[in-house]
C-alpha positions as CSV (number, residue, x, y, z in Angstrom):
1,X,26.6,61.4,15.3
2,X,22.9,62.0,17.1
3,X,21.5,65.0,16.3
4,X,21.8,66.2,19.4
5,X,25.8,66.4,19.1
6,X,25.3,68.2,15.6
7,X,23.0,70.7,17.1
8,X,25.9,71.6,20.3
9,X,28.2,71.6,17.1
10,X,26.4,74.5,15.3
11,X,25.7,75.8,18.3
12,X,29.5,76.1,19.7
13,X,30.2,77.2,16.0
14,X,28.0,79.6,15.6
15,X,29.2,81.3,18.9
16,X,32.6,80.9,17.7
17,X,31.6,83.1,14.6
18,X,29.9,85.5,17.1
19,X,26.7,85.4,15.3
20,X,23.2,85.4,17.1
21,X,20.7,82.6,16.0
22,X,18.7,85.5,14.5
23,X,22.0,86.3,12.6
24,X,22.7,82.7,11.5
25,X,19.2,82.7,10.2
26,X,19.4,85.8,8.2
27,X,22.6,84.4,6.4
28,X,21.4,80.9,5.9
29,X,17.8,81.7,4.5
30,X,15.7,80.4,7.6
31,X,14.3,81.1,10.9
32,X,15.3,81.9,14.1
33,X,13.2,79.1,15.1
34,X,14.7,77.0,12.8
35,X,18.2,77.4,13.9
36,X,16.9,77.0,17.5
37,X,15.8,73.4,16.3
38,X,18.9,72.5,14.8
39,X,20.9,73.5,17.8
40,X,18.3,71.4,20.1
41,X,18.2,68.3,17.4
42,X,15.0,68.4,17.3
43,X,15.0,68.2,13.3
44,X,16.6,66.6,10.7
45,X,18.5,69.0,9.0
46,X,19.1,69.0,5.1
47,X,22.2,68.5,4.0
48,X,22.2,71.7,1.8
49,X,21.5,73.9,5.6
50,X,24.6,72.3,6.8
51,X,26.6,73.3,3.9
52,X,25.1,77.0,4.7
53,X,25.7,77.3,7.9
54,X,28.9,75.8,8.0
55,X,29.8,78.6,5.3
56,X,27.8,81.3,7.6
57,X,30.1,80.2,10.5
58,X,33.6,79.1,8.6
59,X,34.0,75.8,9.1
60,X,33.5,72.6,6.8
61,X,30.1,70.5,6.5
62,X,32.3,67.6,8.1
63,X,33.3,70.3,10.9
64,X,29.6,70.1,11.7
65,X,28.7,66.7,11.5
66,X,31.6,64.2,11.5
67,X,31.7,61.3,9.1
68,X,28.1,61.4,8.7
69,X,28.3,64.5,6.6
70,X,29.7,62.3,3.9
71,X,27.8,59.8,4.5
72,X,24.8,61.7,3.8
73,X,26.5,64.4,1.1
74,X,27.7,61.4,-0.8
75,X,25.8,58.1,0.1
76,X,26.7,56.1,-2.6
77,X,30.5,56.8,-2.5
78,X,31.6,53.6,-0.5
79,X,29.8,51.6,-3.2
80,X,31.6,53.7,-6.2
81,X,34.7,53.2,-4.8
82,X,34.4,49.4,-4.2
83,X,33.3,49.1,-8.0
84,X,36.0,50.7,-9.3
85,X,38.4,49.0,-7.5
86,X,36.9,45.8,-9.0
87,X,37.5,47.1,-11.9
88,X,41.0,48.6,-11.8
89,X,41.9,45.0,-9.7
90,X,40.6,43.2,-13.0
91,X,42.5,45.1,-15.5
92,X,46.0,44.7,-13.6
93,X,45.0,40.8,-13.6
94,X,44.9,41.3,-17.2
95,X,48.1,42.9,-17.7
96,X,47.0,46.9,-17.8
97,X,48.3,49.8,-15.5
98,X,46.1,52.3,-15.0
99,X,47.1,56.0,-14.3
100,X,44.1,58.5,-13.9
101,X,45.7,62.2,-15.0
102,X,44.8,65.6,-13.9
103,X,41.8,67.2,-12.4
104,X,39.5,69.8,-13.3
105,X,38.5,72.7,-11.0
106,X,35.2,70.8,-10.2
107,X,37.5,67.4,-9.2
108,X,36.7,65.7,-12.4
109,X,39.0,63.2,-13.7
110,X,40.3,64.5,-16.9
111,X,42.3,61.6,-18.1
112,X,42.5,57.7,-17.8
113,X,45.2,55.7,-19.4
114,X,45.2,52.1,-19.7
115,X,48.9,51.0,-20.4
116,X,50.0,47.5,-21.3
117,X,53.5,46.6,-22.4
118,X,54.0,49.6,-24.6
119,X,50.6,50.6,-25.6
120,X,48.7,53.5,-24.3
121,X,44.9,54.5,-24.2
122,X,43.9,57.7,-23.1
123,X,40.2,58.2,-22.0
124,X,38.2,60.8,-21.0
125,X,36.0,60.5,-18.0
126,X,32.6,60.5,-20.1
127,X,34.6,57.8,-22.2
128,X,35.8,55.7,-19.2
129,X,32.5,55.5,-17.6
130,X,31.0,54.4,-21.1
131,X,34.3,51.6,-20.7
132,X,33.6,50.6,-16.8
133,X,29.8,50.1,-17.6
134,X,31.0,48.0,-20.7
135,X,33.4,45.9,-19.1
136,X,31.2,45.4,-15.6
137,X,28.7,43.6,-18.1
138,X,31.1,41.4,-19.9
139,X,31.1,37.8,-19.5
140,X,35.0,38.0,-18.5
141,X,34.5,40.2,-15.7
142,X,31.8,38.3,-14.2
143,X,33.8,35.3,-14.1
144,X,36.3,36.7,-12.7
145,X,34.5,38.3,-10.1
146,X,33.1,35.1,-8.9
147,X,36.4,33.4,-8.6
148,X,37.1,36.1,-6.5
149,X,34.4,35.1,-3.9
């Protein structure tokens, strides 16, 4: 999205919320001036501003910007995903199920289980990262990856 389609975004949002640019600003922590920059896309706006004004005006981050708000809120997610799928994909080649378990109220795993025939192991999330970064270096893994390719 160019930043000239997230500017008329805030813009028609913010006029939704019937708030003034000087209003916005006030609520958000900047300028008028800023605001009027945003809403021409003239500037780059951080991606903390976008999470304030789209709580100033009631709509979501990706209300505002599209897809590129999580591409730019969380840039590294495509890769995190893609790495643990590796990794789950080379456990059920081994035999193992895996079942993640419950959610905290900041969206943190609490639980992994690993289940093979019938034996369980139960992780916690610190636990399972300590396991992912442990098995992406292993020899096995490696070797399998590459006759993946």
């Amino acid at each position: 999205m160019k930043l000239s389609e997230i500017g008329q975004s805030i813009k028609l949002h913010r006029k939704r919320a019937k708030l003034t640019q000087p209003q916005l600003a006030e609520k958000i922590g900047k300028t008028e001036s800023s605001i009027r920059k945003y809403e021409k896309g003239l500037v780059q706006i951080p991606i903390d501003t976008v999470d304030k004004i789209a709580e100033a005006v009631g709509v979501t981050g990706f209300d505002l910007m599209g897809l590129e708000y999580h591409n730019k809120k969380f840039p590294n997610i495509g890769q995190e995903v893609t790495g643990l799928k590796a990794l789950v994909d080379y456990l059920h080649s081994i035999g193992y199920i895996s079942k993640c378990t419950l959610e905290d109220e900041d969206g943190k795993k609490i639980s992994i289980e690993l289940i093979k025939g019938d034996k369980t192991t139960t992780f916690t999330s610190e636990q399972f990262t300590i396991f992912e970064r442990e098995i992406k270096e292993s020899v096995e893994f490696k070797l399998w990856q590459k006759q993946k390719e």
